[in-house]
N, C-alpha and C positions, 0 to 999 in steps of 0.2 A: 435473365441469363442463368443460366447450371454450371454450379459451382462444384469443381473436383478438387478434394482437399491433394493436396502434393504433402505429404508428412514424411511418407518413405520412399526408400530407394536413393536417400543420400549418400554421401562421404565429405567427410572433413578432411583439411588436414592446414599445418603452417603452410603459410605461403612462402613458395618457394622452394617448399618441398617437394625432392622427386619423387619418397617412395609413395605408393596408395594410399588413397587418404581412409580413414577409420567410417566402416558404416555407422551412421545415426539415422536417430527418429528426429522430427522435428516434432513440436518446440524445441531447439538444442541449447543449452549456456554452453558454450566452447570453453568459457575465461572459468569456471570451476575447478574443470581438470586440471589447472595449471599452481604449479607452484608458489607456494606462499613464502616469500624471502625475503632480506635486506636488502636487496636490490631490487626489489620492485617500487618502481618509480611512482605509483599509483598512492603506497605507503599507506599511511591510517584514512587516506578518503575511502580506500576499495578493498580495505582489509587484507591488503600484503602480494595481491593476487600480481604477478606478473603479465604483463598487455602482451597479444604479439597478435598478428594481422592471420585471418583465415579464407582459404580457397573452402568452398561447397560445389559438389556435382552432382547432377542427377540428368537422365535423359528423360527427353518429352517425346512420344509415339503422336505422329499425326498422319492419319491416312492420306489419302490422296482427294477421295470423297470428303476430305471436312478442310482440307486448305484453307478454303475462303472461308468458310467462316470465322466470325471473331473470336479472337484468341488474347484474354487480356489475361497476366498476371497479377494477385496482389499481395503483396508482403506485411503483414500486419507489425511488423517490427525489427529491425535489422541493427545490429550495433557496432559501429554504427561507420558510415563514410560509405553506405554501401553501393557498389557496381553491378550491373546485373546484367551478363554476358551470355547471346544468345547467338549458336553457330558461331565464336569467333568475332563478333562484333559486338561493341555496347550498346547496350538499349535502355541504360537508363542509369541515372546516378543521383543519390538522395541523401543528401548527409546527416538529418537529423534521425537521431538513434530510436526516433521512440512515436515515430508514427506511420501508421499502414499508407504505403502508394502504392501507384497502378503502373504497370509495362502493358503498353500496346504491342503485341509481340507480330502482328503480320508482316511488320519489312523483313524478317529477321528469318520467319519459318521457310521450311522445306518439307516436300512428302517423306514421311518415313523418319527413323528419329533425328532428335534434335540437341546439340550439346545448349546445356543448360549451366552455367557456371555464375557463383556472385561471392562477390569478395567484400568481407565486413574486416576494415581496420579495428585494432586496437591496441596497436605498436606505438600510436603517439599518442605516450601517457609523460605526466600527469592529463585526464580529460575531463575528469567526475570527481564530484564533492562526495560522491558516495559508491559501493558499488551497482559498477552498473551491468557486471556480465559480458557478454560479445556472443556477435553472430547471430543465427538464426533461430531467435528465442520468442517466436510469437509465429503463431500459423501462416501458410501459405498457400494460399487458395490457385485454379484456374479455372477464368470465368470463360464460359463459349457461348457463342447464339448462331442460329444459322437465318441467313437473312433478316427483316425486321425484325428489332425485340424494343425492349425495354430498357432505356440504357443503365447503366451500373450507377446504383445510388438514383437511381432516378423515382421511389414511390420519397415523398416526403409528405409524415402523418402530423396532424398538430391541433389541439381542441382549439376550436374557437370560441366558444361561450358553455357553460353549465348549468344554465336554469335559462331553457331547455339546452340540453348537452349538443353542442352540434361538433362535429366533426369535421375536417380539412384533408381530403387526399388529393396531391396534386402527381400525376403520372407522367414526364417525359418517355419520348418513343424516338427510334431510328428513322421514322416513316409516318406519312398518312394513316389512319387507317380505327378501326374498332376498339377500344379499351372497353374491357367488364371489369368489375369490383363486385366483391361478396366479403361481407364480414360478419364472423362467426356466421347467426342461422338467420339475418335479416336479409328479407329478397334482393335479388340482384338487380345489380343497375349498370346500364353502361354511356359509352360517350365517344363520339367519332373526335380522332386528335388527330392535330394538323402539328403533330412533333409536342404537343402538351393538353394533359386531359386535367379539367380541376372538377373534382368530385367535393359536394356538400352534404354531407349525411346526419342526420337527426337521429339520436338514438332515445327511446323511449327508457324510464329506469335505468339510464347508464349505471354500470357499476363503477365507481368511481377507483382510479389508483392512487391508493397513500401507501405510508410505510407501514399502518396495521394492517391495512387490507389491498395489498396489491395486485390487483384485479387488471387483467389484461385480455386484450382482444386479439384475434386473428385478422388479418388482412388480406384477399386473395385477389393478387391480380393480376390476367392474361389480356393477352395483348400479342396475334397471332397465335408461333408457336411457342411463344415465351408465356411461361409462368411464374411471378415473384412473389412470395410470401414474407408477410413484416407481421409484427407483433407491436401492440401500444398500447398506450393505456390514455384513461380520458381524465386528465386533471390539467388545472390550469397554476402555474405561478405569476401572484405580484408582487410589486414589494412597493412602500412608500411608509410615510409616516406610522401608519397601522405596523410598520415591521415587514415578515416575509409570510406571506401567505401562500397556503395551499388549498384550492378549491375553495377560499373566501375564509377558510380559518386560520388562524396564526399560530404557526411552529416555530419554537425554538427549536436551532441546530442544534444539536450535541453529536459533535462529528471529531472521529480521528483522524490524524495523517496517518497514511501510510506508503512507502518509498513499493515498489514493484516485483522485486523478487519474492519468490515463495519460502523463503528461510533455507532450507536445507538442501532443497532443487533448486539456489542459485536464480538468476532470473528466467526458470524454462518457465513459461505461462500456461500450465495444463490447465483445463478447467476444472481437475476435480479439485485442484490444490487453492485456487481462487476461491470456487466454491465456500469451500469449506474456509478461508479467510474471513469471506462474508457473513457465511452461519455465525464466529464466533464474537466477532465485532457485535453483530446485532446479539446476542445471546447474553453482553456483557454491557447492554446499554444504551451502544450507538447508536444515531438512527442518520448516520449520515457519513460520510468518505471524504477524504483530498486528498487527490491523484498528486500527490509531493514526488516529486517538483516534474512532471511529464505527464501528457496525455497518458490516460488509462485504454487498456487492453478491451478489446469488443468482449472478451468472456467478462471481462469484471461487471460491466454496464448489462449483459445478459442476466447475470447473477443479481443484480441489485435492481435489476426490475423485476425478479420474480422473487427475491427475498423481502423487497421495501426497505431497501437504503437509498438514502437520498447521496445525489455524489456533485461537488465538482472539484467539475476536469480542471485541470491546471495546465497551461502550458509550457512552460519552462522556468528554468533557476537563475537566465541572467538574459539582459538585452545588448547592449553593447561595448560592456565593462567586462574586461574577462575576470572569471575566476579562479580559475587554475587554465593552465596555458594552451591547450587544449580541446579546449570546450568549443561549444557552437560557436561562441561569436563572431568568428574570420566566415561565417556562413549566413545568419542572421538576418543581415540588412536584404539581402537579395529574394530568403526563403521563408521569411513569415510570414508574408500572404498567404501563400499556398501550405504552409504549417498549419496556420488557422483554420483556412479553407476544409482541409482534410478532415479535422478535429471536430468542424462542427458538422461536416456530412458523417462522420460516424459516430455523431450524440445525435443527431437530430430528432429522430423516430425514439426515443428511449425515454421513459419519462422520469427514470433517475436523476436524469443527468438537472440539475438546477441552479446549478449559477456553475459561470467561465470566471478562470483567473488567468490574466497574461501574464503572469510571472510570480517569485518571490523575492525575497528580500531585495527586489534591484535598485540599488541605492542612485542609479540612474532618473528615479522621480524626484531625485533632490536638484537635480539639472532644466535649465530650460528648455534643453534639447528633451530631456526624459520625459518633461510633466507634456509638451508638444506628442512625444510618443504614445501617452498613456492616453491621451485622446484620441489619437487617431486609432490604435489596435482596441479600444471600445468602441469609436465609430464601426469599424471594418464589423466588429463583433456584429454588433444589431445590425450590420446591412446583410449580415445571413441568418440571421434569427435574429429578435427580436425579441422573442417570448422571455427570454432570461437574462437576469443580470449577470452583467461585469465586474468581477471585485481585480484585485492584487496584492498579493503578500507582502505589506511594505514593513522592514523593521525599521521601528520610528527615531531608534537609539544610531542606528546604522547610518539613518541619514544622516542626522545633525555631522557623527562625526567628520563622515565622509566631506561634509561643509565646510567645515573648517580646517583641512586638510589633513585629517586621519584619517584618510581611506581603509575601511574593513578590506576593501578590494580596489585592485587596477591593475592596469595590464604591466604596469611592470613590475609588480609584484609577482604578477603570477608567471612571467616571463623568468624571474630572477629564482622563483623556486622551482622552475621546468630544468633551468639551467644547474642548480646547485645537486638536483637528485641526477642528472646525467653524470655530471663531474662523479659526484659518489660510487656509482653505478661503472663506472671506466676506473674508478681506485678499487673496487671490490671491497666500498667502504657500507656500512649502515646508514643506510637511508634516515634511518629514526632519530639519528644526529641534526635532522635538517629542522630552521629554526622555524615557529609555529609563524604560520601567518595568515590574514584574511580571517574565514569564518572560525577558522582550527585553534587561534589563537583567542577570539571572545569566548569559543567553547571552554577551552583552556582559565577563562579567567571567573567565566561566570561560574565553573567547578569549585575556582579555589574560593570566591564570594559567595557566592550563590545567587540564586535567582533573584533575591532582590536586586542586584546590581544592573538588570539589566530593565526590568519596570522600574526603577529608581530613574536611572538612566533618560527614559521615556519621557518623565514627565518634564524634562527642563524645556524650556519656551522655546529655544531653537528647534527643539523637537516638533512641533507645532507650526513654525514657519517653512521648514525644509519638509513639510508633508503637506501642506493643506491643499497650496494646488493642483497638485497630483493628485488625491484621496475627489476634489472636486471633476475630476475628470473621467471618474468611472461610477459605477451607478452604486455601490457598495465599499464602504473603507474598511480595509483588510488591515487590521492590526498583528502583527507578529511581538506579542509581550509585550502590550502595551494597555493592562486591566485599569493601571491607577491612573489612566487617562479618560478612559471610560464617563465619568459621573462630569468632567471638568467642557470635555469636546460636545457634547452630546446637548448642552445648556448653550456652548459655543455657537452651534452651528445645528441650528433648528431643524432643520432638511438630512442633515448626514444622517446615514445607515452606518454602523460598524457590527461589524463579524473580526471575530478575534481567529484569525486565518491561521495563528498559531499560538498555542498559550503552552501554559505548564500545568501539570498532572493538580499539582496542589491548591489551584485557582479554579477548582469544578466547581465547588461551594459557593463560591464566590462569586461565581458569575453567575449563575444559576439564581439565585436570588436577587440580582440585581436584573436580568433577563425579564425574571418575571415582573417587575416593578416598569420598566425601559422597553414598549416594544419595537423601539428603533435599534435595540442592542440585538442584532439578527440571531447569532450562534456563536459558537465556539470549535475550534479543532484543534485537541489535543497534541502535542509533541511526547510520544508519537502511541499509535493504537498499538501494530503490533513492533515487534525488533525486528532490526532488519541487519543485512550484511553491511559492512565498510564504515565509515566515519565511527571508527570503533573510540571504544572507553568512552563517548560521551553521555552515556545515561548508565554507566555501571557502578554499580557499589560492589567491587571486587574484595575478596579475601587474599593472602598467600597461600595459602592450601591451593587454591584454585586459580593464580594468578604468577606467572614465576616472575614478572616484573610491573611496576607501575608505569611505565614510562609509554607504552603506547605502540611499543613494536610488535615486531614480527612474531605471529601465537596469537595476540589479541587481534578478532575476527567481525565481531558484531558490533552494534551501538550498544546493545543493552540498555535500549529508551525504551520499550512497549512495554502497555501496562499489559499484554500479553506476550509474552516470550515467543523468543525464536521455535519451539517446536508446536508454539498454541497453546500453552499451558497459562490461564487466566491468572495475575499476581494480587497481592493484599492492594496494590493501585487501583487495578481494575474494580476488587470489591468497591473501594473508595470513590472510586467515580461513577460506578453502577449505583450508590445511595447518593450520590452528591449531585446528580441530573437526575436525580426521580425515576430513576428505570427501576427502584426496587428500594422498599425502604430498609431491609437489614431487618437486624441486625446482621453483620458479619463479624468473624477474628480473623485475623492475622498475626505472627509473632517473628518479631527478628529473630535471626540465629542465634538460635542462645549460646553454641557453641562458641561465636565470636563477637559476645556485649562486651563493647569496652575495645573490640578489634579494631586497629586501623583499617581501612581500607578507601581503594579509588576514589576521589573527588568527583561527583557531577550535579549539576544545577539541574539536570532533565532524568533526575529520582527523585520522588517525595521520599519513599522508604524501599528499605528491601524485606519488608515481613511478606510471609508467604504463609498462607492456612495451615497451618501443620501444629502438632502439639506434640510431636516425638523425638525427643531431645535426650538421646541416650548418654548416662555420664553425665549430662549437666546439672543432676541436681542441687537442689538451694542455690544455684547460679543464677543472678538476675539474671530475668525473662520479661524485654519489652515486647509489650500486648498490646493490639491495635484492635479497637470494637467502633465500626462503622454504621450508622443508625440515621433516619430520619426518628429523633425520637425525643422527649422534654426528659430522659435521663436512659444514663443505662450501667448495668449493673453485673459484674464478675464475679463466677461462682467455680470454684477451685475443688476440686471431690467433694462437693453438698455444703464449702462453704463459703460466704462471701467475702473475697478479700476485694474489692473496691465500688464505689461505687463514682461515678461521675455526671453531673449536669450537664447539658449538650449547649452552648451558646455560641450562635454563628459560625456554626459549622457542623458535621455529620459524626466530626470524628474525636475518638474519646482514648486519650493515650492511659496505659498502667503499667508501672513498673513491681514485679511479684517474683519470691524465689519460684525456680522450676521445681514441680514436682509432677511425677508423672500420673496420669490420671485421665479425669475429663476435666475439662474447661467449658465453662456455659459464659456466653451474654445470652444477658438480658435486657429487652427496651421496655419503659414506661413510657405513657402519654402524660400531659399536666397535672391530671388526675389522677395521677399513678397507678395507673391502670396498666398492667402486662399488655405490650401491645406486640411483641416476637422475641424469639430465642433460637439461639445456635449454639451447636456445642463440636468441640473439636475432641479429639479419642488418643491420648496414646497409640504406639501400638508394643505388641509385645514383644516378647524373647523369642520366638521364633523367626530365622531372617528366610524368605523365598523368594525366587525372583520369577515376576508374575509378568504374563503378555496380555494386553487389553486390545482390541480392536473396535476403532470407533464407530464400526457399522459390523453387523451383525453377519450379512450378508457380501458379497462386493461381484459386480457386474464384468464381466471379461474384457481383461484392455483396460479396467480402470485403475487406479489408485487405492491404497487402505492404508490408512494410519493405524499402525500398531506400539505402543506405548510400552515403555521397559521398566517394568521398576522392581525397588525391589523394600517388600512389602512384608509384614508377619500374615501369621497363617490366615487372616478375618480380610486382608486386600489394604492395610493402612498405610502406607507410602512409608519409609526409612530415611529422611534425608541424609542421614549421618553414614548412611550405608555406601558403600564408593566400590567402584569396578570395573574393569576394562572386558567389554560385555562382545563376543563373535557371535554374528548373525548371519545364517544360512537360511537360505528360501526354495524348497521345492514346488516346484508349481508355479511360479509365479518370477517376477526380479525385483532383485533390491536395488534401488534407483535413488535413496539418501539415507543417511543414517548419520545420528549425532544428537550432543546436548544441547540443552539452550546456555551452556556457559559463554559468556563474550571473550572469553581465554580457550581457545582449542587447539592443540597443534594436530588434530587428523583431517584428513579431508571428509568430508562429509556423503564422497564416492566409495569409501574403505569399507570393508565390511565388520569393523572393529572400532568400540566407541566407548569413553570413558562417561561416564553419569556422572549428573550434577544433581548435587542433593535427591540423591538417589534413583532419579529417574535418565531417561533415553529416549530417542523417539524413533523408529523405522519407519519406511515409505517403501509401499512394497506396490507392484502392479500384479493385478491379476493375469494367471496364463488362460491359455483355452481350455483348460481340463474342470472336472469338478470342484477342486478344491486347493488352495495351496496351503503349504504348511511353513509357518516359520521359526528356526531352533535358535536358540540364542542360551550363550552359558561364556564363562568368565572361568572356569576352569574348579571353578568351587560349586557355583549355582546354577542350574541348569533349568529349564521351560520349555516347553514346545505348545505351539496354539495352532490350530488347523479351523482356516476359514472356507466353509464353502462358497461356490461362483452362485450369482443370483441369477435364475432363470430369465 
């Protein structure tokens, strides 16, 4: 089938609205543009963002001569309740937010145009543990065929063995009739189908797809006048005692969560801005995703088969316990067949995608009803694939409680804080008055304890009873902070596989060497890779400079959990966890703010630290300066302008803490091996007296229509970043539009649509699209400091 993207010739607007609605591009976040307030109901799940329900229009031209042919819509993502009204009648209604469906639009068409109209709620909030955006934030395809084709989703690619590499193309049709195949430059083959053609193809020398070498193939098949093209790669997944394998050798996961929005564009799904999510995940480590807590976007699965990250998809955050009052489950029981269904026809062909999860935390496995479910949604799993295992995000602490009648979550909880944020909301009171409960409130405590309290937690024996038969029900045991269970379950229960489906930052060390020893301990997935919007302050370590309250309200916008920030900017965590999985042995530094040792600030269990590479600490001299030197190394050693002030042993663990007055200069680590032998060095710079505020653009080049990350900082004369430097920075764009802009602070009050942005520890970040001309230019000055950077467009 030929697929015509529909992106433009929209309008937005509130429903209900009489006047015009606003032209947009799609991918669109509607819920951005909207006000951040004490009465938004949504509150610290969705970072303040006020809900309200959206109208979209666009007309469809169909001639006369193409009537009959097939006419399918597909929506890769709608947020969410969404209606899809064609000429004045419904044609279709899909409630879950966060996976692509199909409209059969022939009852519906007429010659000549056609009103196009889809309505995405998001009026009834509280709905999301996090943000989640609205409306039409993931591409919208129209699929056509005229007469026989090839039905939609119909090639499905899948290796069957690899020594010899054989290949599986199996091709459904509308009709009798001739299927061909050609891939890449091996001869063609074909096969007369009676409605399904199964192609067996032997490839000689496959190149096989991993995450170093992501090797992929072309697929090309006609079938009449239909032509479909898929892309795949030839690798196999097992998993069993041996662990999890790929292509018969054994990978440890070292994978991040990461929630779906792009940071700064809200949840619009462009592909440069995934893209580039993917680049820097792997660039820092990774070698693997979890789509937390929702099916991931077909660009993300694009990206990570042609970067080599390993992903899985997850399907949702609760099954039939609500979590905030709003949420799927009034929908649930009726739509996760076809949830599932969807999910795996768009991982199928991808060889990314490597293990399914039906959910997280759903304290619903501690039920008889739940562990009955957990069976049956991995039966359904392998009866549409089969190739990959089934895990689920279970917190093991969550169950017990929820056992013994503390529920983390229920429906009338989450009823009773739907209703308490209305009451408020009709006084024109503060939301942020409202009392913590469900997931917001163990966030809240494991802040004020910290992380042990929650692996502590894990390890008591109910824990253990209120999991096992559920964990026996799926083919992989997803632990959510549950490491000091690890060494005790694993001797338990001879058969279990566990994947740590969500850990903590400061447990990379730790598992990592116990991985390598356990090949039944599968992977790990960090909480979380990058920051994201909504369920704000729970991974910040905030200042007051930076912070005008601790309490959680309205201003505070992000989690502040990625070891890389909201603009991409990699943290002293990510060094840490880049040496602590062997992605690189360091050395690295990082140093806390020197400005604020000894500062109070924000509580959270989902920061190890907040050092950040820098050694430019103006004014703080002889002010302790806690220094973090990160090393696979048997010692390592601090060198302060040429001279040694610490030295440290490395044992069961990567990382090597020093406390030193500040003085300005260079700062070196250094690693030894046992035999103290220098085995790497890094040195951090000062920078000097001179302040400029310098624009960086991540690609050299940028391609018309696309996106450029341009970076703001403000730097002495040699490029050295100033954190101490601060400023409320205006950005203008010729040639091109600014389409985000903003800090990675998790305290903001500007919209990140404005064209004015204060810096956090001295940097910014701009999202600029290219226009059709040569080159755009972007200005940007604060009223003291002033820059101009001119990109040209790539041929």
């Amino acid at each position: 089938m030929k697929a015509t993207s529909l992106l433009t010739g929209w309008t937005c607007r509130h429903l209900g609205d009489t006047a015009p609605g606003k032209t947009v591009t799609l991918p669109h976040d509607a819920m951005l543009a909207e006000p951040r307030t004490a009465l938004s109901a949504g509150g610290t799940n969705t970072g303040w963002y006020e809900g309200y329900d959206y109208e979209y229009r666009r007309t469809l031209t169909v001639p006369e001569n193409e009537l009959a042919d097939t006419h399918i819509l597909e929506f890769e993502g709608v947020y969410h309740n969404a209606e899809v009204w064609l000429n004045g009648q419904q044609a279709a209604f899909r409630p879950y937010g966060y996976t692509n469906f199909y409209v059969d639009c022939a009852p519906y068409l007429h010659a000549g145009e056609n009103e196009l109209r889809v309505i995405a709620r998001n009026a009834d909030q509280p709905n999301s543990r996090w943000y989640s955006g609205a409306g039409i934030y993931r591409p919208v395809q129209l699929w056509t065929a005229r007469g026989a084709h090839i039905t939609l989703n119909g090639v499905k690619i899948r290796t069957l063995s690899l020594d010899p590499a054989v290949v599986e193309v199996r091709v459904k049709t509308t009709a009798p009739g001739t299927v061909r195949l050609m891939v890449d430059d091996l001869p063609a083959m074909q096969q007369e189908s009676d409605g399904e053609a199964v192609f067996t193809l032997t490839l000689d020398n496959a190149r096989l797809w991993t995450p170093e070498t992501p090797n992929l193939y072309t697929c090309r098949v006609s079938f009449a006048d239909d032509v479909v093209t898929e892309t795949f790669g030839v690798r196999k997944v097992e998993w069993g005692t041996d662990g999890f394998l790929l292509n018969g050798k054994r990978y440890i996961i070292q994978g991040a969560c990461i929630h779906h929005d792009n940071g700064l564009l809200g949840a619009v799904c462009d592909p440069d801005a995934v893209a580039r999510k993917v680049r820097l995940l792997k660039e820092n480590g990774y070698n693997a995703i979890r789509s937390a807590h929702n099916p991931c976007s077909k660009a993300l699965l694009t990206e990570c088969d042609r970067q080599g990250m390993l992903v899985m998809d997850e399907y949702i955050d609760h099954w039939y316990i609500h979590k905030t009052e709003h949420d799927y489950v009034d929908y649930f029981k009726e739509w996760w067949h076809q949830d599932l269904t969807d999910m795996v026809e768009k991982d199928y062909n991808h060889p990314c995608v490597v293990l399914y999860s039906t959910g997280n935390e759903v304290s619903e496995t501690a039920q008889k009803r739940g562990i009955a479910l957990t069976k049956e949604m991995t039966d359904f799993l392998h009866g549409l694939d089969d190739s990959r295992p089934v895990t689920c995000g279970v917190n093991i602490f969550f169950n017990f409680l929820s056992s013994i009648g503390f529920g983390v979550y229920s429906d009338e909880k989450a009823k009773k804080e739907a209703e308490r944020a209305e009451k408020a909301k009709q006084r024109g009171e503060k939301a942020a008055k409202k009392k913590a409960v469900g997931s917001q409130f163990f966030n809240n405590l494991a802040g004020l304890l910290g992380d042990e309290f929650m692996k502590r937690g894990a390890t008591l024996h109910g824990c253990d009873v209120k999991t096992r038969d559920a964990f026996g029900n799926m083919d992989i045991a997803g632990y959510n902070y549950g490491i000091y269970r690890y060494k005790h379950d694993l001797k338990k229960y001879p058969q279990r596989l566990i994947l740590g489906s969500e850990t903590f930052c400061s447990d990379a060390y730790k598992f990592r060497e116990l991985a390598k020893q356990e090949p039944r301990l599968v992977g790990d997935f960090v909480w979380a890779g990058m920051d994201y919007l909504g369920e704000v302050m729970v991974g910040s370590w905030e200042y007051a400079d930076y912070a005008e309250t601790f309490d959680g309200g309205p201003g505070w916008v992000s989690a502040g959990s990625g070891r890389i920030d909201l603009t991409g900017k990699p943290l002293g965590e990510a060094l840490y966890t880049r040496v602590a999985l062997e992605a690189d042995n360091g050395p690295y530094i990082a140093v806390c703010p020197v400005n604020h040792t000894g500062d109070r600030h924000s509580p959270s269990a989902w920061k190890m630290t907040n050092a950040m590479p820098s050694w430019s600490w103006t004014g703080c001299e002889e002010r302790k300066a806690n220094v973090e030197v990160y090393a696979r190394a048997a010692r390592v050693e601090l060198v302060l302008n040429g001279h040694t002030v610490g030295s440290k042993t490395l044992k069961n663990d990567c990382l090597a803490r020093f406390s030193i007055p500040y003085e300005s200069g260079t700062l070196e680590a250094v690693s030894y091996d046992a035999a103290d032998h220098e085995i790497g060095r890094c040195k951090l710079q000062s920078a000097g007296g001179t302040t400029c505020l310098t624009l960086d653009a991540e690609e050299p080049t940028v391609k018309p229509g696309r996106l450029c990350y341009i970076r703001l900082r403000y730097t002495d004369e040699n490029g050295i970043t100033k954190p101490l430097a601060r400023g409320n920075i205006q950005v203008q764009v010729r040639g091109g539009t600014l389409v985000g802009l903003g800090s990675a602070c998790p305290f903001n009050k500007h919209s990140y649509l404005d064209s004015e942005t204060d810096t956090y520890y001295g940097e910014a970040l701009a999202i600029v699209r290219m226009g059709d001309g040569e080159a755009m230019t972007i200005a940007a000055s604060d009223g003291e400091y002033s820059a101009e950077l001119t990109v040209p467009a790539q041929a």
